[in-house]
C-alpha positions as CSV (number, residue, x, y, z in Angstrom):
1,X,-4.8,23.8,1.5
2,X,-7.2,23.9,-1.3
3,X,-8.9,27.2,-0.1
4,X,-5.4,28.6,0.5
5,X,-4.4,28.3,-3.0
6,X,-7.5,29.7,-4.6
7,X,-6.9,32.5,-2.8
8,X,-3.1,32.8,-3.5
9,X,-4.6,32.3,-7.2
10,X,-6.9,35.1,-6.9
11,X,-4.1,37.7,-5.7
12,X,-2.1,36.9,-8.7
13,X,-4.3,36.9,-11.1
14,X,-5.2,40.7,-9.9
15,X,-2.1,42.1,-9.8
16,X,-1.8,40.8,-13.1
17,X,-4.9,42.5,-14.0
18,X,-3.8,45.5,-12.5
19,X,-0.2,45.4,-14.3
20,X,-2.0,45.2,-17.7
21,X,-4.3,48.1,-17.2
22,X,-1.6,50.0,-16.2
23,X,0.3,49.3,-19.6
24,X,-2.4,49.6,-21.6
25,X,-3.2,53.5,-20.3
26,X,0.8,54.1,-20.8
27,X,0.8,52.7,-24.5
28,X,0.7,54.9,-27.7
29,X,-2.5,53.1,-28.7
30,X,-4.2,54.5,-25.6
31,X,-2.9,57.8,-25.0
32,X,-3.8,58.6,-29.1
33,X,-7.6,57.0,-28.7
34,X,-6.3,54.0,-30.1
35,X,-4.4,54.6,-33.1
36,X,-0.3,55.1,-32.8
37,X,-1.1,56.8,-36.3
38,X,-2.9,59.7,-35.1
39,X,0.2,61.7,-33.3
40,X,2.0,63.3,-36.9
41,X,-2.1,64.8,-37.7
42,X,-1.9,66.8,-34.5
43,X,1.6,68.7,-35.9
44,X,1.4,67.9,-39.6
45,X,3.8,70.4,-40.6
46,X,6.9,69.9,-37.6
47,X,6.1,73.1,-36.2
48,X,8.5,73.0,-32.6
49,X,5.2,73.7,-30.7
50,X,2.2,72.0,-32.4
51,X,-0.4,74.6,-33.2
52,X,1.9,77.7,-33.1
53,X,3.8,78.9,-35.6
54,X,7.2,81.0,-34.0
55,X,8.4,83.2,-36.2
56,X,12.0,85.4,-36.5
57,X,11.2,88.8,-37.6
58,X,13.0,92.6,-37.5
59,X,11.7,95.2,-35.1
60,X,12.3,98.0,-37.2
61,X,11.8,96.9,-40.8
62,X,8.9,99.5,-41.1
63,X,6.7,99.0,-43.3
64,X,7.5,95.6,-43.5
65,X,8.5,94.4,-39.8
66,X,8.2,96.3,-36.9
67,X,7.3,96.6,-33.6
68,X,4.3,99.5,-33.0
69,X,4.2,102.3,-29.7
70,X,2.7,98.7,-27.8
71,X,5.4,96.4,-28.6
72,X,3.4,94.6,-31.2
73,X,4.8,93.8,-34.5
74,X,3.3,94.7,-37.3
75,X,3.7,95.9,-41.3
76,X,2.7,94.1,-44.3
77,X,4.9,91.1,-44.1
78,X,3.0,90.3,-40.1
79,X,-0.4,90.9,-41.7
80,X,0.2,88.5,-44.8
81,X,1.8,85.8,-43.0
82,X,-0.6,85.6,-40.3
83,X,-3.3,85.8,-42.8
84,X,-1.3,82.9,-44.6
85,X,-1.2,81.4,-41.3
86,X,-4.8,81.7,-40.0
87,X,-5.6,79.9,-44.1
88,X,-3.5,77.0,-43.0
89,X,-5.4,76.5,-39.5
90,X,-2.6,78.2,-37.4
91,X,-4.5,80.9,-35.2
92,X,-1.3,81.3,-33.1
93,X,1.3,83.2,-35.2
94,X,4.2,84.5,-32.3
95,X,7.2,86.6,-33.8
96,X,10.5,87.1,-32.3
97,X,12.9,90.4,-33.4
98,X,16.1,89.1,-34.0
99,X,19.4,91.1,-36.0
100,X,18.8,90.2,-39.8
101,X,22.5,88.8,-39.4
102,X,21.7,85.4,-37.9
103,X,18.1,85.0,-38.6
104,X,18.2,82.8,-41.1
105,X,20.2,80.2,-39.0
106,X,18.0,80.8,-36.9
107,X,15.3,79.7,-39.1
108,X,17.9,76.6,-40.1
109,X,18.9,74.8,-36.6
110,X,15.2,75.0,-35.6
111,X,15.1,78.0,-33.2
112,X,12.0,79.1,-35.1
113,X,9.6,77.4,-37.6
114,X,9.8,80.4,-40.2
115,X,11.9,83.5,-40.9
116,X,9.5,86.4,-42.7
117,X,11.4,90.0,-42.9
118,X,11.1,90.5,-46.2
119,X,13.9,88.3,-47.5
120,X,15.1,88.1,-50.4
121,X,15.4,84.8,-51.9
122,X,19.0,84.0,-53.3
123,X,21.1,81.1,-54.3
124,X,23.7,81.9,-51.5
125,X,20.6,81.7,-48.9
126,X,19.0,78.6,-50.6
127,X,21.9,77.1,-49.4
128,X,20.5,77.4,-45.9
129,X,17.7,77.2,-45.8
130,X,14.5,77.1,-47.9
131,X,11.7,79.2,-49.1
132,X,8.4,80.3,-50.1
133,X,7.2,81.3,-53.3
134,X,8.0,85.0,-53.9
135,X,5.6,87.5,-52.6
136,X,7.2,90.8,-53.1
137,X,9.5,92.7,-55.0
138,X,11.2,96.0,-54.7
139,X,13.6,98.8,-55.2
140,X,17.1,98.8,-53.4
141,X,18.1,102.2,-52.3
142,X,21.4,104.4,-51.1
143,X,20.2,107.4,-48.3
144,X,21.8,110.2,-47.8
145,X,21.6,114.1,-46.8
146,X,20.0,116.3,-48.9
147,X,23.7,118.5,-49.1
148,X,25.6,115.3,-49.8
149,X,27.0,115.3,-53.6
150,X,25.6,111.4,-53.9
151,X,24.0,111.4,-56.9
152,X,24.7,108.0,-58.9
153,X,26.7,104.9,-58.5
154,X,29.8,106.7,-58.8
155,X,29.5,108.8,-56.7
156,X,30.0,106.9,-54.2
157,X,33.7,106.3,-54.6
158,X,35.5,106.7,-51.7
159,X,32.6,107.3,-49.5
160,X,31.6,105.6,-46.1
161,X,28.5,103.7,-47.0
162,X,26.1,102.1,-44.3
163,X,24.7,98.5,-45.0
164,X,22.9,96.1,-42.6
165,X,24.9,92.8,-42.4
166,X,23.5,90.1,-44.0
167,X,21.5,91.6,-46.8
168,X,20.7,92.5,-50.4
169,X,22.2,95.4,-49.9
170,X,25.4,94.2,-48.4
171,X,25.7,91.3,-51.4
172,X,25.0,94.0,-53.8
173,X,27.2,96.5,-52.4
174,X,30.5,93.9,-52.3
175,X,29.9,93.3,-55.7
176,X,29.3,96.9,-57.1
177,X,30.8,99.2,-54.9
178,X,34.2,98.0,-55.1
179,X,35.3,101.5,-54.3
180,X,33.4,102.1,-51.7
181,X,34.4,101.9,-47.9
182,X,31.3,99.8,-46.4
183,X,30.4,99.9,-42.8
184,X,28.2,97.4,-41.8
185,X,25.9,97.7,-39.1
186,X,22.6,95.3,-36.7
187,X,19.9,97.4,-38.2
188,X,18.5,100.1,-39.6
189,X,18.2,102.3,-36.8
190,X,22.0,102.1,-36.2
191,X,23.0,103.3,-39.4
192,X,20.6,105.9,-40.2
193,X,22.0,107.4,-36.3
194,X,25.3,107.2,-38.3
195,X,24.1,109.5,-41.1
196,X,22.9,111.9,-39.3
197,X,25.6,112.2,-37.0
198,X,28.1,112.3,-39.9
199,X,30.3,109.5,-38.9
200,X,29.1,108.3,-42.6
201,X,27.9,109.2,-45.9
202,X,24.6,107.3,-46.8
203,X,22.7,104.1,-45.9
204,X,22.0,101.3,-48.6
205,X,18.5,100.1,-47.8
206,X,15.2,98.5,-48.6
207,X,13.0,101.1,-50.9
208,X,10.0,101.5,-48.8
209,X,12.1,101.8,-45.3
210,X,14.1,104.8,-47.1
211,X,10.7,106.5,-47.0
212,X,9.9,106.3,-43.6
213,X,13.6,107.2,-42.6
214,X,13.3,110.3,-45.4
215,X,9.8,111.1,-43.6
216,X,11.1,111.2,-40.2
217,X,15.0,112.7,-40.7
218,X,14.5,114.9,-43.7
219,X,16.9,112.6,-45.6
220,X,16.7,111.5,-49.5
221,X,16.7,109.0,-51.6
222,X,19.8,109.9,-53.3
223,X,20.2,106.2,-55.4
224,X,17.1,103.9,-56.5
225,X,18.4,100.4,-58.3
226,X,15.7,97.9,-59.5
227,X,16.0,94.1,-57.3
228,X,13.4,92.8,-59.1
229,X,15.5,89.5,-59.3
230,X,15.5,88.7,-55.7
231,X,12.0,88.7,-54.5
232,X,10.9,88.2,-51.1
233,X,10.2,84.8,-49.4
234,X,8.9,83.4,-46.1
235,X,12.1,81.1,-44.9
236,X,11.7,77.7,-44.1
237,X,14.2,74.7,-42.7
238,X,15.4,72.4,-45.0
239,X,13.1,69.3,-45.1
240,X,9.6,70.7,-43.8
241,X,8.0,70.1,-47.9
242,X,4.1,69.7,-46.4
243,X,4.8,73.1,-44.2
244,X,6.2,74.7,-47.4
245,X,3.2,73.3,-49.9
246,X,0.9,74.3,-47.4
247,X,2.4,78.0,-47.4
248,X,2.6,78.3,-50.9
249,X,-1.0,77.3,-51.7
250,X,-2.1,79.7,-49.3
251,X,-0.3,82.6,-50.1
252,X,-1.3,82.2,-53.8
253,X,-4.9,82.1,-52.4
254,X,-4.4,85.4,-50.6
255,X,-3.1,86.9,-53.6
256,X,-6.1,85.5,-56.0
257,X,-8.4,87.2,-53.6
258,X,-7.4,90.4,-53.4
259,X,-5.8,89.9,-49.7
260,X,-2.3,90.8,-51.0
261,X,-3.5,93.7,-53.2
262,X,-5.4,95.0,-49.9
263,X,-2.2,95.0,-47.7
264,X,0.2,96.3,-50.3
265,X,-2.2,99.2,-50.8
266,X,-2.6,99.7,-47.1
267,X,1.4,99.3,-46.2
268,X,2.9,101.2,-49.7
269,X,0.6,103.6,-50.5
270,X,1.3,104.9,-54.0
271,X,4.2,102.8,-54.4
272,X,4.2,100.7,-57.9
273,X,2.2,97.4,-57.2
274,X,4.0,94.9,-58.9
275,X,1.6,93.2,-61.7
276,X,2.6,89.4,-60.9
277,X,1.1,89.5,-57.5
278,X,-2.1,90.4,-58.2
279,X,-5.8,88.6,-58.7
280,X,-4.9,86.5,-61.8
281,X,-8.1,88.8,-64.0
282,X,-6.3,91.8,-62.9
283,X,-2.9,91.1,-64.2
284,X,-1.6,92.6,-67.6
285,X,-0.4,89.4,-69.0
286,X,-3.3,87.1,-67.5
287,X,-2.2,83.8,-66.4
288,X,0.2,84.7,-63.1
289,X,2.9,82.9,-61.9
């Protein structure tokens, strides 16, 4: 009897053993090398994949976003956020074309990490979501055929005027162009096909993409109007501060530099360079932002 229970004993006791060792290697503690701390350091800024940042993008936002004869995005805005990215640790920078209309919720529900086309930083889109410190600033501008009588703001009374929804250009064009039919259109692409074909009378635009289109279609920049008050951000969700910090700090650093100066050169060649973006010893007023 006595040998009978030892040995019952000894069973028990080793699939008690066994149990244990088998909770241990499921437990946070063991799994994270022994610290339940350690799991928010492997993704310290939320991204949805840790180590990637997805971002929403245009396809055909030349200069700034699009997508090259390979498929590849490219333009200033890739090369300085992935250069932002790479300063941050983030070697895996992934961007997504989506219409301009629904990026920015996008950006919001947590489709993406980031939203980087360019956009303009509003109160209206604060609301959504929010952003970087600015990084660019431009020129708004109305396209049209050379043998259109477009000349000025008033002009275009009565007109059909092209904008992409979800825009500067749209906000600007609700509020200023009161007498002005607008059409609203995905992209671009879309609308420029409308001026050519006639069906209507200009496209209101992003500066530096009016040059490309003027390049390419023999078209003209009939109307330039300063948005110097609106300058470009990355977007961000709500709620991701350290991501944002981190973004910010980085971006400053690619502008002090001379990254920022480098890529503006490269992507707007003899465009004006606005002063507040550059190395802080080459700016006219001295100190920045």
């Amino acid at each position: 009897m006595s040998i009978r229970s030892t040995l019952r004993r000894t069973a028990i006791a080793a699939v008690v053993a066994t149990a244990a060792i088998a909770l241990a290697a499921c437990s946070p503690s063991a799994s994270n090398g022994g610290d339940s701390g350690d799991e928010p350091t492997d993704n310290p800024y939320g991204l949805i994949t840790p180590g990637e940042i997805r971002v929403a993008s245009l396809g055909d936002a030349k200069p700034y976003t699009f997508t090259d004869e390979s498929g590849e995005f490219t333009g200033f805005d890739v090369e300085l956020f992935t250069d932002v990215a790479n300063r941050i640790g983030i070697e895996k920078v992934v961007f997504t074309g989506q219409d301009f209309s629904g990026l920015l919720a996008a950006v919001a529900n947590g489709q993406f990490d980031v939203g980087v086309a360019a956009i303009g930083i509003t109160e209206e889109r604060k609301e959504t979501v929010d952003f970087s410190d600015g990084y660019l600033a431009g020129y708004l501008t109305v396209m049209a055929s050379p043998e259109s009588d477009i000349t000025d703001e008033d002009s275009l009374a009565g007109k059909r005027l092209g904008v992409v929804q979800g825009t500067l250009q749209e906000a600007y064009a609700v509020k200023n162009f009161t007498d002005t039919e607008l059409v609203r259109f995905p992209d671009n692409n879309s609308a420029i096909s409308a001026v050519n074909s006639g069906s209507i009378d200009a496209h209101f635009l992003d500066y530096e993409a009016a040059k490309e289109y003027a390049a390419q279609y023999g078209l003209e920049n009939a109307i330039d109007i300063p948005s110097f008050d609106a300058p470009a951000g990355f977007a961000i969700a709500k709620g991701k501060d350290e991501f944002k910090d981190a973004l910010n700090e980085a971006l400053h650093a690619a502008m002090e530099d001379g990254t920022w100066k480098e890529l503006y050169e490269k992507w707007f060649p003899g465009s004006p360079m606005p002063d507040q973006y550059l190395p802080s010893d080459e700016q006219g007023e001295g100190d920045g932002e």
